[in-house]
C-alpha positions, 0 to 999 in steps of 0.5 A, a space after each residue: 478500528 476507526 471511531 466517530 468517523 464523521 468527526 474526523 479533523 484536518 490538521 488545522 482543527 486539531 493543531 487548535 485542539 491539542 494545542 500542538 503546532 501543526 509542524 510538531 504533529 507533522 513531526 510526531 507522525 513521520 516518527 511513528 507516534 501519532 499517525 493520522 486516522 485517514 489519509 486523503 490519497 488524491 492530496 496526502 492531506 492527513 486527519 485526526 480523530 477525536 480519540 487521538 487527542 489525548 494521545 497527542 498530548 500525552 506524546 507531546 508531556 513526555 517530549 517537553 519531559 525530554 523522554 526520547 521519541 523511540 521511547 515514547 513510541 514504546 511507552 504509547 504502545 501500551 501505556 502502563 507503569 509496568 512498560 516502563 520497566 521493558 523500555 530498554 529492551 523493547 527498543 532495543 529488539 526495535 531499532 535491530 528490526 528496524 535499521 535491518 529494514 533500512 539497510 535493506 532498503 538502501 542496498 536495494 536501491 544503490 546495489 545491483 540487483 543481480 548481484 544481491 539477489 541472482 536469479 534461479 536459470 530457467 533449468 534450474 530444479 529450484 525455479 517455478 514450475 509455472 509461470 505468468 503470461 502477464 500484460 499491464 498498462 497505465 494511463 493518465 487518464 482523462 483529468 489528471 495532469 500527472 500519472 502517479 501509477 507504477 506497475 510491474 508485469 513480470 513472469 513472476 510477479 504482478 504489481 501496481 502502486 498507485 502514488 499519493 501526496 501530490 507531484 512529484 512526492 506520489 510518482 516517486 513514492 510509486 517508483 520507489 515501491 515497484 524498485 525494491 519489491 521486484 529486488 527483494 522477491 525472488 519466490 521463495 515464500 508469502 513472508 519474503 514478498 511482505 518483508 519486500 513490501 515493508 523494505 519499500 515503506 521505509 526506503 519511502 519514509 526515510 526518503 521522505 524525511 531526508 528530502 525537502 518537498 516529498 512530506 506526506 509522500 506514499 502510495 498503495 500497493 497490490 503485488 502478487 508473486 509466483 512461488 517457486 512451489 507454484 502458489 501465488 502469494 498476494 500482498 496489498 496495503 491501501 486500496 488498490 485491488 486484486 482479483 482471480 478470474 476461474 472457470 467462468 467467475 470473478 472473485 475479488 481476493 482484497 479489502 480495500 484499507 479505507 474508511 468507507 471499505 471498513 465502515 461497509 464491513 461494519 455493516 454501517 454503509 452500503 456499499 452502493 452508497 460508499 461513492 458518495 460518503 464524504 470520505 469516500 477514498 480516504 485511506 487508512 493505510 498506506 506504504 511510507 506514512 509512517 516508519 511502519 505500516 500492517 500488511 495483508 497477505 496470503 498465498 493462493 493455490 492457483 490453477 492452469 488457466 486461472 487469470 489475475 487482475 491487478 489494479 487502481 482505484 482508477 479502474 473500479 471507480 469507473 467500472 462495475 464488477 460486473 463490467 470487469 467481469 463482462 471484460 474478463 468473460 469476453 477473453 481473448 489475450 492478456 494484453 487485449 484484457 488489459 486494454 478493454 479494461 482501462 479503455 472502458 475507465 476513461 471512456 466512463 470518465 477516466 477520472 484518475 489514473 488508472 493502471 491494471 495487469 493481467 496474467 494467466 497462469 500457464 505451465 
């Protein structure tokens, strides 16, 4: 839950507060231990709250003390005398989580994907009774000099990740996401489809502490996934969004991770006013920040006919919900959708990238 958000202080600020160097914060955050309040998705530019402040220093005592960052990572989880006496075998039940997850990951990437992860045949018994008759397009839009979008449109599975952190760092961050969710997911459940998306945020993490110049990479996610009993498993982290068009209405199925997203929750922001907060589409999660990220998900009956909206931020931040779901009761093919959609967007000002899937469940 997010404190004092107008305190919020760029890295600059607190570096003079806490009195660590700004390399050593950078350090302390691509290790899990002190990552940002917020994150600004157009820069990657990270901010601190004032609570963070003695956490900070507290990481950086028991650093100076020569106490392992994998410890101190344990020890701030809950810091008490006691946890001192669970230390070895906490860390261990981590670091096993942990490398099986980057294992994972750089099989996914360097392997072939068929080879790891067959395929159930189109007569199989074990293969979805329904299917997705998906369309999705992306745009650079009418500003940005870079498309940093990725989408995935697939008979079975809906993705959009919109990248952060500047050229190349948000495209590869995007392009490293829509590679491993698509080689992990193969329909079996909602928890295979979030074990894919945590495989995606270490393979981003990692690559971004093993390369020069891809510091503070990320992106959001939205994927939704066909299981093979027929339910749709959604899984989101950040703010790009998903949305379920049924018999004539539009329900928004995500929660945008942002600090304006929680503050309306709170009932301390309109949401009518959230464009013109000062940290309006700054992010308070997202995939590759840190060496872990929490994940939302769930799974949805769905029906024959039933349509699914996948998108950017770029799509809702010019268009209403009422001109999606003005665009959504006009009808016609998936593909039409889709193009109506990120047409109207950069006719509106098209101001980011914007990248939308849509598909109809059929049988």
């Amino acid at each position: 839950m997010l404190h004092l958000v107008n305190d919020l202080m760029a890295i600059g600020e607190f570096s003079d507060r806490s009195g660590l160097s700004a390399k050593r914060l950078r350090t302390y955050a691509a290790e899990g231990l002190l990552t940002p309040a917020a994150v600004d998705p157009s820069s990657g530019y990270r901010y601190y709250s004032p609570g963070q402040l003695a956490d900070a220093q507290v990481i950086d005592a028991l650093r100076q003390a020569g106490v392992a960052l994998a410890e101190i990572r344990v020890f701030m989880r809950e810091p008490s005398p006691e946890q001192l006496d669970l230390w070895a075998r906490q860390l261990q039940m981590d670091a096993n989580d942990r490398q099986g997850a980057l294992t994972l990951a750089r099989q996914l990437i360097s392997a072939n994907e068929d080879s790891l992860f067959p395929r159930a045949k189109s007569d199989s018994k074990e293969g979805p009774m329904t299917t997705l008759r998906a369309s999705g397009r992306t745009d650079i839009g009418q500003v940005r000099e870079n498309n940093e979008d990725v989408i995935v449109s697939t008979d079975r599975l809906l993705l959009v990740a919109d990248g952060m952190g500047g050229h190349p760092g948000g495209a590869i961050a995007a392009d490293t996401a829509a590679a491993v969710v698509p080689a992990v997911f193969t329909g079996r459940s909602v928890d295979e489809l979030e074990a894919a998306v945590r495989a995606a945020n270490w393979a981003i993490h990692n690559r971004a502490l093993a390369q020069p110049g891809l510091e503070g990479m990320g992106t959001t996610i939205c994927a939704a996934g066909l299981l093979t009993d027929g339910h749709l498993a959604l899984v989101h982290v950040g703010d790009s969004r998903a949305y379920l068009w049924r018999k004539g209405s539009l329900t928004r199925l995500t929660e945008d991770h942002s600090i304006t997203a929680e503050l309306i929750q709170r009932g301390e922001l309109q949401e009518d006013e959230a464009l013109e907060h000062p940290h309006y589409g700054v992010l308070t999660r997202a995939l590759g920040v840190g060496p872990d990220v929490e994940i939302e998900y769930m799974t949805l009956q769905v029906e024959e006919g039933d349509r699914i909206v996948v998108c950017s931020d770029g799509l809702f931040n010019e268009l209403s919900g009422d001109d999606i779901e003005n665009a959504m009761a006009r009808g016609g093919e998936v593909a039409a959708i889709v193009d109506q959609l990120i047409d109207g967007a950069i006719a509106h000002g098209g101001r980011d990238n914007v990248s939308v899937v849509v598909a109809e469940v059929a049988a």
